[in-house]
C-alpha positions as CSV (number, residue, x, y, z in Angstrom):
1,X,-24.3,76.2,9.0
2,X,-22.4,77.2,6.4
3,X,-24.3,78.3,2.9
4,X,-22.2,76.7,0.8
5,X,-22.6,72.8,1.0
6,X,-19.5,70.7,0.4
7,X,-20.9,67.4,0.2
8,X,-24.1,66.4,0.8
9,X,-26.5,62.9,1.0
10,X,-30.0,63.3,-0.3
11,X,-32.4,60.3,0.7
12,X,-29.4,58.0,0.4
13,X,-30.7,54.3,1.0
14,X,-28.3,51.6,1.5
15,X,-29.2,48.2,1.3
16,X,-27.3,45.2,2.0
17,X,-28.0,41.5,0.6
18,X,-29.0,39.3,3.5
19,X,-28.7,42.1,6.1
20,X,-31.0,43.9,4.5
21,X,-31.6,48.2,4.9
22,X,-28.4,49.1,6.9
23,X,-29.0,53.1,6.5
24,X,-31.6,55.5,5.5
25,X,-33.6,57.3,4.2
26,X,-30.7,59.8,5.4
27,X,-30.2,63.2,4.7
28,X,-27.3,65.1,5.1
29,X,-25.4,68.7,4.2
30,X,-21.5,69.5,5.0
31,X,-21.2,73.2,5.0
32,X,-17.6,74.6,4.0
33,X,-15.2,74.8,6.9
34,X,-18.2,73.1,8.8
35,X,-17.5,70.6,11.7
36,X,-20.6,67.8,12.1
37,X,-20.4,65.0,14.3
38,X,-22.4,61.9,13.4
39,X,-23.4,60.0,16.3
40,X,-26.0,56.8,17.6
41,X,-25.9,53.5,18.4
42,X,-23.4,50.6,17.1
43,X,-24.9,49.7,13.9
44,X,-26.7,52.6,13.1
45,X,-25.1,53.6,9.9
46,X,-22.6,56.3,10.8
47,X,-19.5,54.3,9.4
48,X,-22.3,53.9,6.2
49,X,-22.8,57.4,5.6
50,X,-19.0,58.3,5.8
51,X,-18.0,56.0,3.2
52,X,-20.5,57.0,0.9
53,X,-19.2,60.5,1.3
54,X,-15.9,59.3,0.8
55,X,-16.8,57.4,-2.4
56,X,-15.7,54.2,-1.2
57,X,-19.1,52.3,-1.8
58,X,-22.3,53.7,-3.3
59,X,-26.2,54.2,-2.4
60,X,-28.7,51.4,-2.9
61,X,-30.6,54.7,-4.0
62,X,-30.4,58.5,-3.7
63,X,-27.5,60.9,-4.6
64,X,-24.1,61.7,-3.2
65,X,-22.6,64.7,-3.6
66,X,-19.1,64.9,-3.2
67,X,-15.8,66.5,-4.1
68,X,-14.6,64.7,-7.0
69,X,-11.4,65.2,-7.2
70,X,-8.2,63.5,-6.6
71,X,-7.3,64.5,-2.8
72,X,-10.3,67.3,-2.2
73,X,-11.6,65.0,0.2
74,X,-9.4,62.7,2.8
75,X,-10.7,59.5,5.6
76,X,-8.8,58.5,8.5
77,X,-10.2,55.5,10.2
78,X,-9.5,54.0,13.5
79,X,-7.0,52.2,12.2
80,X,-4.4,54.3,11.3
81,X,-3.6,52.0,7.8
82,X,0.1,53.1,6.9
83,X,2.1,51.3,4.7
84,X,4.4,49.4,7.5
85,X,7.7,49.2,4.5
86,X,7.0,53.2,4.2
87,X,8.7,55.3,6.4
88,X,6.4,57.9,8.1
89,X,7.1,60.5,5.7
90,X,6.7,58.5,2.9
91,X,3.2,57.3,3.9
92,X,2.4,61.0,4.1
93,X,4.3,61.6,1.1
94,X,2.1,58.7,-0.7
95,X,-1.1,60.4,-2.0
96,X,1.1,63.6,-3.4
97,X,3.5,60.9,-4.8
98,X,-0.1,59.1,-6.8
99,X,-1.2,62.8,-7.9
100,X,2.0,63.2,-9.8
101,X,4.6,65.6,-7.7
102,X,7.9,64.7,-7.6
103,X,8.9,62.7,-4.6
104,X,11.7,65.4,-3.5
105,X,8.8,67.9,-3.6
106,X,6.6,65.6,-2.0
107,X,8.5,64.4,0.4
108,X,9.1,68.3,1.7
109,X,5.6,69.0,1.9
110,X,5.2,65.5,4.1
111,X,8.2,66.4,6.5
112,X,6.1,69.9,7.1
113,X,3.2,68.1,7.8
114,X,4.4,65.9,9.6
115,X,6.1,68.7,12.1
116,X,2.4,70.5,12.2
117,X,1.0,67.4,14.3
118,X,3.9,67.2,16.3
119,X,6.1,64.2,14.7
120,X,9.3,66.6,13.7
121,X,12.3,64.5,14.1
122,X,9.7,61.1,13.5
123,X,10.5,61.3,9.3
124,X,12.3,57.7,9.0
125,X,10.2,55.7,12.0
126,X,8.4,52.8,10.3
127,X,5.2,52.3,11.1
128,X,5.7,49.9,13.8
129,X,8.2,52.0,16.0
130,X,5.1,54.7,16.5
131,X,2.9,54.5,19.3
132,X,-0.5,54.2,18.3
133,X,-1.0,58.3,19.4
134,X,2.2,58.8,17.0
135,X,0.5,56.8,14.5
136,X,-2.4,58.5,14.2
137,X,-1.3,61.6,14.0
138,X,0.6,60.4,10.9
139,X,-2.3,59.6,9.4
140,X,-3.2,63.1,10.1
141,X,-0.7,64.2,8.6
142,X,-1.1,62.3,5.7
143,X,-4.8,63.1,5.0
144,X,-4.2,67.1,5.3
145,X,-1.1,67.0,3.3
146,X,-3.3,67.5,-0.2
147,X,-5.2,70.4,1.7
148,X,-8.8,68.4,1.2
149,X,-11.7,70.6,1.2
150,X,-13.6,67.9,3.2
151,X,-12.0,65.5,5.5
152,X,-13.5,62.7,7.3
153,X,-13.1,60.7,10.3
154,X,-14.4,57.3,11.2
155,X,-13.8,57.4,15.3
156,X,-10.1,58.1,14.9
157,X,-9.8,58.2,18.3
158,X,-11.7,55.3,19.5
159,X,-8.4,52.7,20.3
160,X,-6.1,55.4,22.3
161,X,-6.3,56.4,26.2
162,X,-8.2,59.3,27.4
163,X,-5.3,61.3,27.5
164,X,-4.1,61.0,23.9
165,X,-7.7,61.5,22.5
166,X,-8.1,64.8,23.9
167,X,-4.5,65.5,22.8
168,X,-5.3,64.4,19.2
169,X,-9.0,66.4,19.0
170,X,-7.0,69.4,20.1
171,X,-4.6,68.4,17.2
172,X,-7.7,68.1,14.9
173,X,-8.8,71.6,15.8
174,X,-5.7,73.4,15.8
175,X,-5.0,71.7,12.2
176,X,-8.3,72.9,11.3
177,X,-8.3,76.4,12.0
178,X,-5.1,76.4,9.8
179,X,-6.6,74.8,6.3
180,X,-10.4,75.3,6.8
181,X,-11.8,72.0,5.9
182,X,-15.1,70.1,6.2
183,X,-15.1,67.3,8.8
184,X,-17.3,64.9,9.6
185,X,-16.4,63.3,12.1
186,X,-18.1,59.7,13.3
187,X,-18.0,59.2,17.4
188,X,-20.1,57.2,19.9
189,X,-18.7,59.5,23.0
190,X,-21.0,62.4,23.5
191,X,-18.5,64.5,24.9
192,X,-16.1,64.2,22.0
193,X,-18.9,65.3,19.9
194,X,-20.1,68.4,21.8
195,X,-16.0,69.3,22.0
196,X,-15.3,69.2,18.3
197,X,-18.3,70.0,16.6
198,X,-20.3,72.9,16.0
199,X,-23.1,70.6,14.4
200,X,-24.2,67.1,16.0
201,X,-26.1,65.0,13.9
202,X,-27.9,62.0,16.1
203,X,-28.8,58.9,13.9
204,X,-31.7,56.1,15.2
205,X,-30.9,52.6,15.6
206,X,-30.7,50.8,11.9
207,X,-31.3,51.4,9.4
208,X,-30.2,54.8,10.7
209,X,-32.1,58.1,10.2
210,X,-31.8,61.2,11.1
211,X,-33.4,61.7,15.0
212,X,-32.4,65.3,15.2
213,X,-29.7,67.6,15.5
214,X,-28.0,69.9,17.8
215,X,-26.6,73.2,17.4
216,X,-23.2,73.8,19.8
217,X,-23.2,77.6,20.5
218,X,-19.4,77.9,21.3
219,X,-16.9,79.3,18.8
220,X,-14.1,76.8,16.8
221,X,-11.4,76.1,17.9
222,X,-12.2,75.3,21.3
223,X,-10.0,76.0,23.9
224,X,-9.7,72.8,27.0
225,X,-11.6,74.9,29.3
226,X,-14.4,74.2,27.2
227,X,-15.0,70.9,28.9
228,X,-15.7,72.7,31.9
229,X,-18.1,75.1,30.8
230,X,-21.7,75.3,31.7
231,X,-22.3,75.5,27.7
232,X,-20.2,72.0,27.8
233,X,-22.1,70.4,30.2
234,X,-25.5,71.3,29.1
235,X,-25.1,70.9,25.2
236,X,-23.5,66.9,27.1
237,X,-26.6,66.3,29.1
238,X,-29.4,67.3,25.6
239,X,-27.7,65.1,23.6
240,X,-27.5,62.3,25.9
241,X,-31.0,63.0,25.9
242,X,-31.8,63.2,22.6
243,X,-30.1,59.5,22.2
244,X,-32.1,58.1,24.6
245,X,-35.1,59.4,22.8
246,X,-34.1,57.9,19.7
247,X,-33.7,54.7,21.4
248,X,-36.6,54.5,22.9
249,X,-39.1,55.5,19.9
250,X,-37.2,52.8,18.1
251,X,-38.0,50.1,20.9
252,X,-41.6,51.3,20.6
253,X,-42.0,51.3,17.1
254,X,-40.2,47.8,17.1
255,X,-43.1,46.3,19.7
């Protein structure tokens, strides 16, 4: 991992009234130019932990360390959540627009980020004319277009086919080697986890925790033969392991 942390939870607790402890104690460190997956079980607090790292909600107790600044760090959720009377470019345009850059300047920037995920040509399609591939990589688009230092993503993926979600984690990676950021990246498929990360965190059951983590020795960005790879397959098979473990010493602490 990287030295230099980016963000960071220490002993973050989060507590919620009638549902009582939904995550935690959880620790966690983002490294710069880092790429962790979070995974575990429905429930366990992955979704949690990113919003408290994206400032969107705050701990029941411990500390969040985060970049503070307008646009040093960006989300995309499953849902892709554009604007459906913006245009594509000018939901991309949007958070340069709220940070004070002229809209001629910031639509520019938008148009090129919009042709570095593939949607060249796309500028004027509303929202509802993109295929939900399309649409998410607008929301790509529109998260990278401040250059965040950390970006995070809340199972982007999880809606499309097989075929466009190992398009867009290609996309991820090849947008990645470009500006560098931190990701976090929330999945429940193991595979997607070993492919894009060089760090997988595994969480228990809720309130999640931190059950372990593995280390993917394999350079970033991968290529697709990757998947193939005995490195692949076995880093795949430990983790699937190391979930069941969590599961079950949660089922036997829960007797």
């Amino acid at each position: 991992m990287a030295e230099a942390a980016v963000a960071a939870l220490e002993a973050v607790e989060v507590d919620y009234p009638g549902r009582g402890r939904a995550l935690g104690p959880f620790d966690f460190r983002l490294g710069r130019g880092e790429i962790v997956a979070l995974v575990g079980p429905s429930g366990c607090g992955k979704s949690t932990a990113l919003r408290l790292l994206a400032g969107l909600e705050a701990p029941t107790r411990g500390v969040v360390r985060r970049a503070a600044k307008r646009g040093d760090t960006s989300v995309v959720f499953q849902s892709p959540t554009l604007a459906p009377w913006l245009s594509a470019v000018g939901n991309v345009a949007l958070p340069l627009e709220l940070d004070g850059i002229d809209r001629r300047t910031a639509r520019a920037q938008a148009a090129q980020a919009l042709a570095r995920v593939g949607l060249a040509g796309a500028e004027k399609a509303r929202p509802v004319q993109l295929s939900g591939g399309m649409a998410m990589r607008a929301s790509l688009a529109r998260a990278l277009v401040t250059e965040p230092e950390v970006l995070l993503l809340d199972e982007p993926f999880a809606a499309l086919d097989e075929i466009t979600r190992r398009a867009l984690a290609d996309d991820v990676l090849a947008l990645w080697a470009v500006q560098k950021p931190g990701i976090v990246f929330v999945t429940h498929n193991v595979e997607e986890a070993v492919y894009m990360a060089s760090r997988v965190v595994v969480m228990t059951p809720g309130p999640g925790r931190s059950a372990g983590e593995l280390v993917v020795d394999a350079p970033s960005p991968r290529a697709p033969a990757f998947r193939t790879s005995a490195v692949f397959r076995d880093a795949a098979e430990q983790l699937s392991d190391m979930l069941a473990a969590a599961m079950q010493a949660a089922r036997a602490s829960a007797a």
